[in-house]
Structure formats: structure tokens, C-alpha cells
C-alpha positions, 0 to 999 in steps of 0.5 A: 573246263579247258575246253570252255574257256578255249570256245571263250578265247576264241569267240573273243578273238573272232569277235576282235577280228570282227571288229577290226575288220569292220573299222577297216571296212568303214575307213576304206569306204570313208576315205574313198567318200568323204576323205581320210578321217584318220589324221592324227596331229604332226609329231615330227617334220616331213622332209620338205619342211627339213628342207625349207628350214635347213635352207633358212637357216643356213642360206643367207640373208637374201634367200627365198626361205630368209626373205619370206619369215618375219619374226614377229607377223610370222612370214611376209607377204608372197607375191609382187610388192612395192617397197612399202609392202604393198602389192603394187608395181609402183611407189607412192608419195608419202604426201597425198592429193587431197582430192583422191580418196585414199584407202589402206586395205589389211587381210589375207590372200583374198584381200591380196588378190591371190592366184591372179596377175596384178592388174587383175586383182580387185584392188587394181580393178578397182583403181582402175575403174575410178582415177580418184581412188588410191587403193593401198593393198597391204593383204597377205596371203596366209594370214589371219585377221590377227596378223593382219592387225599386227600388220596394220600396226606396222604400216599405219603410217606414214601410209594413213588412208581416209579408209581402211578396209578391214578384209576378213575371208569367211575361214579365219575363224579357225585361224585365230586360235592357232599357231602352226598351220599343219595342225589346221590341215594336211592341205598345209604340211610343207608350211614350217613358220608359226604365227603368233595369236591372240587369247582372252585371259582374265577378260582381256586380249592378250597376244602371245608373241610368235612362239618360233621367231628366231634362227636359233629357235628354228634351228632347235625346232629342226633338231628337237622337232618331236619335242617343239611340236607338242610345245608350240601345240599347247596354245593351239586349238587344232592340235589340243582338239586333235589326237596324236600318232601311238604305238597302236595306231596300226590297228584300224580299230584304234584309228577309227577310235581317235578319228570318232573321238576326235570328230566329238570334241570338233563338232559337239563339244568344243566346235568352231562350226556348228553342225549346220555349218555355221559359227558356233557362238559358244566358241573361243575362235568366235569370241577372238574373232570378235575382240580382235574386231573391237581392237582393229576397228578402234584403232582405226578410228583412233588414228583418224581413218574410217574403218570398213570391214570387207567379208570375203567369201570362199567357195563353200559359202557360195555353194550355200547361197547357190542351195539357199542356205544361210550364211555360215559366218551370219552370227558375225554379221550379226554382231556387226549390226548389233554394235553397229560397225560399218561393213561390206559383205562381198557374197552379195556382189556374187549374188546376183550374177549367180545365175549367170556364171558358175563357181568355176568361172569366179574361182581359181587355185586355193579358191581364189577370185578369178580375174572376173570375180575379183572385177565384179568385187571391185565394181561392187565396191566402186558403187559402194564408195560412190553411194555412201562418199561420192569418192570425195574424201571430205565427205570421210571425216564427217564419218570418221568423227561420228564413229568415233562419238558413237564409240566414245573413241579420243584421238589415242587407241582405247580398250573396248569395254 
């Protein structure tokens, strides 16, 4: 009998041992193939994020880590700006030449111009290549289509162009339901400032304000990290899909377990992308992205702008047009043709030098337009603004008025029915 149950035992056992080694095996291949599948949700700070925020809170006013926050947007922009917050070199006169085509741009760092000087940016391009054009470029690195608008609700005015562009890269979907960007991806581990988001309660777009805006609040994030954590994880997506860190987690089985786990809620039952890549339709980052559009494009028309949206499109949707598959953020454009906004997508600016240049020669760091990629955008847009307003600015009200009958939009924002 004992001897029985000790055969059991150790078949049991070998059959563990199996299995582990199995889950080793498979995460070692995985790693070496597609990356790290194992990667369980921040629970505490890493040292250089105990850095940055020890330097902001105790470093003055005018330090590097007090200058890049902003307690309501969540940071500011990085990079070289003008005093307004526009990425410029010069200053620009509140009162305007009413024979130059004055535009506002708000996005992220692509519409910034990230990773390239300047004068190389599409938006100076773009000045460059017609004097009647005024381009101010109020983009910020990092940002979602979310802060952007908070941001647009900041600088409007005085600053009030005849157009607005709209910019919105092909990833930030995922960023509109989040706060903390670690809880994104490993990729963004140093970065310490939150960010507030909007969320549909009750049928309504609601903002839920910076969860982390103070220097008190920060000092306690500092101090109590293991706790805030889970707190700020609450209202993010990333986080409540994602798995935590457990006493465990040393067995490669049960890191194989939450990696599957974590995999099936992400991409079939709660996903943001489809298994083809594109956006799921089903998902609240989709319906946010959505509503956050509504709201923008309004407000646009509402104080006496013509709204354009800009879709700026990252590396993987250039390898997708390159094999001749569809384009993943397509069920936004098709919302965009079914309420009938106004939009530019960039991905054909690209299209048709694709055969003549590679991804390489139009990127740069972080997937950024090179300074050629960022010229051909900026003589896409040239033709764009000639073709449909022959840059003349008189040629905008008429525009701006018809949208606004179209929408049923008065001269005061108005919520989207």
C-alpha cells in the first residue's frame, strides 16, 4: 500500500517537474522569439523613478523634473518652445494678418515633430514651403488625444487659428484608457507623472482629473508606492487587464499561467486590437477615442475654427501597407465618414514613395518621421490646404459655417447627441 502510494507521489512529482520545465523551456524559446511574455503590472518604483521624483520634489521651482510636470495635462511639452508653448523658435503677434492662413496644430510627438531639429519638423516644413501659411504647433510628446484637447482648451485663445488640426498617431488608442504609462509597457518604466482620462459613465464623457497632481501627492506616491500603485491602476485598463507580481511567480509554470491569462483577457476577451491588428470596435478605448472626437471637433466649430483631423501613422502601419494589408485604425475612418468629419489621413502622403524609399529612410528614434519623412508630410498637407482653400483664409469661414449647420453647432460648445 505504501509502496503504492509512494509510485503515485512520485509520478505526481515527475509529472510537476515536467511541466515546469516545459513552461521553462517555452518562455525561454518565447523570449528569445517574440519577447518577454511575462510581464506582470509595476507594484513598486524602480530606482530611477525614486530619482526623478526625489529631484521633484525637493529640487526648486525651476528644475528639469518641476519644469516638465503639469498638474492638470499631467507633464509639459519637451523639447524647444516658444513662450506661448508652441514648438518654435520665435514669438508670434496675438493680432493676426488676415491674408495668412492661420492654423493651430494639438496632438502628440508626431505632431510635435519629434527626434528631428526644428527646421525639420513638418510643421516648419510646411511654413517653409508657402509664406501664407502660419502653422502653430502646440503637439506634445507623450500625450494622448485626451490631453491633447485638455491642451486645446488651454491655448484656444488668444492664439485662435482659421483651422485646427486635430493630430492623432495610430497608437493612442491604447492611451485613453490609461493613467500611468509604465502600466502600458516596460518600454516607459522610468516615466513617474500620471495623466488624467476620460471614461463614458451613465452615457456621458466624463474626465476623471490627474489622479497625481500635487507635490504632496507625489511625495506620498514616493513613499507609499506599493500602495498608490494599485490605487491610480484602478481606473487603468492596462493594469486592471494585466496580472500582479505573487509569491509564486518564481515557478515558470505559474509565469507561464498569468502570461496565458493575461494574453486571453488582451486579445479575446477584452481587447483593444483585434487578432488582425485592427481596433476592436467592441472596446472602451474605441468608444473613448470616438467621444473624445466628438468633443474636440465640436469645440472646434464652436469657437469659429475649421477642424481637420490629422491621422499620423507609426511604423507597423507602414509595414501593413508595404504587405497590403488594411489598415488597422480603418473602423476610425470609417466612423469619420459616417458622421462626415473632415480628416487627412497621412499613411497616403507615404504610399506613394513607398517603393522608393524603405521604413528606415522615413523614420528615426521612437518611430518618428525622419526629416524626409516629416518634408513629404508637410508637402502633402501644402497640396491639400491649396486644393480644398487655395490658402486663402476667406475661403475657411464658408467651411466652418457649413459644418457648423451641418452638426447643428451655435457659437457655445454643445454636447454630441
Amino acid at each position: 500500500m505504501q509502496r503504492a502510494i509512494l509510485i503515485r507521489v512520485l509520478v505526481f512529482v515527475l509529472f510537476y517537474v515536467f511541466l515546469e520545465l516545459l513552461a521553462l523551456a517555452t518562455l525561454t524559446i518565447t523570449s528569445k522569439t517574440v519577447g518577454d511574455i511575462y510581464r506582470p503590472n509595476p507594484s513598486e518604483l524602480n530606482k530611477n523613478q525614486d530619482n526623478i521624483l526625489e529631484a521633484f520634489i525637493t529640487g526648486p521651482d525651476g528644475s528639469t523634473a518641476r519644469a516638465l510636470q503639469d498638474p492638470i495635462l499631467g507633464w509639459k511639452p519637451f523639447g524647444e518652445n516658444n513662450s506661448a508653448g508652441m514648438r518654435d523658435n520665435r514669438e508670434y503677434p496675438v493680432n493676426r494678418d488676415r491674408n495668412i492662413l492661420r492654423i493651430s496644430a494639438f496632438g502628440d510627438s508626431f505632431t510635435f515633430g519629434s527626434d528631428v531639429p526644428l527646421e525639420d519638423s513638418w510643421g516648419q516644413q510646411l511654413m517653409a514651403l508657402n509664406s501664407s501659411i502660419q502653422l502653430f504647433n502646440f503637439g506634445a510628446g507623450a500625450y494622448g488625444l485626451d490631453q491633447a484637447y485638455l491642451r486645446y482648451k488651454r491655448h484656444k485663445l488668444p492664439f485662435r487659428g482659421d483651422m485646427v488640426f486635430i493630430g492623432y498617431m495610430s497608437e493612442n488608442i491604447q492611451r485613453h484608457v490609461s493613467v500611468w504609462r509604465p502600466f502600458i509597457s516596460p518600454a516607459h518604466r522610468d516615466f513617474i507623472f500620471t495623466k488624467p482620462r476620460y471614461k463614458i459613465i451613465d452615457g456621458n464623457l466624463v474626465l476623471l482629473p490627474n489622479p497625481i497632481a500635487s507635490i504632496d501627492e507625489h511625495r506620498r506616491f514616493r513613499e507609499r508606492d506599493t500602495l498608490v500603485i494599485p490605487e491610480i491602476g484602478k481606473d487603468d485598463y492596462h493594469y486592471q487587464q494585466g496580472y500582479n507580481r505573487g509569491p509564486l511567480d518564481y515557478s515558470p509554470l505559474v509565469r507561464l499561467s498569468k502570461s496565458f491569462v493575461g494574453l486571453v483577457r488582451k486579445r479575446l476577451l477584452n481587447p483593444i486590437f483585434e487578432y488582425n491588428g485592427t481596433y476592436s470596435t467592441r472596446s472602451e478605448a474605441f468608444e473613448v477615442t470616438k467621444r473624445i472626437f466628438d468633443e474636440f471637433y465640436r469645440e472646434v466649430l464652436a469657437e469659429g475654427s475649421l477642424p481637420i483631423i490629422l491621422i499620423f501613422p507609426e511604423p507597423a502601419d507602414e509595414e501593413r501597407s508595404r504587405e497590403g494589408r488594411g489598415k488597422r485604425y480603418q473602423p476610425l475612418l470609417d466612423y469619420f465618414e459616417q458622421v462626415g468629419y473632415k480628416y487627412v489621413d497621412l499613411q497616403e502622403a507615404i504610399k506613394p514613395v513607398e517603393s522608393k524609399y524603405s521604413i528606415a529612410d522615413l523614420r528615426v528614434d521612437w518611430g518618428h518621421f525622419s526629416p524626409l519623412g516629416n518634408k513629404i508630410i508637410a508637402e502633402y498637407l501644402a497640396r491639400y490646404l491649396i486644393d480644398r482653400f487655395s490658402l486663402d483664409p476667406t475661403n475657411v469661414s464658408p467651411a466652418v459655417q457649413a459644418e457648423k449647420t451641418r452638426l447643428r453647432i451655435g457659437n457655445a460648445k454643445i454636447t454630441p447627441e
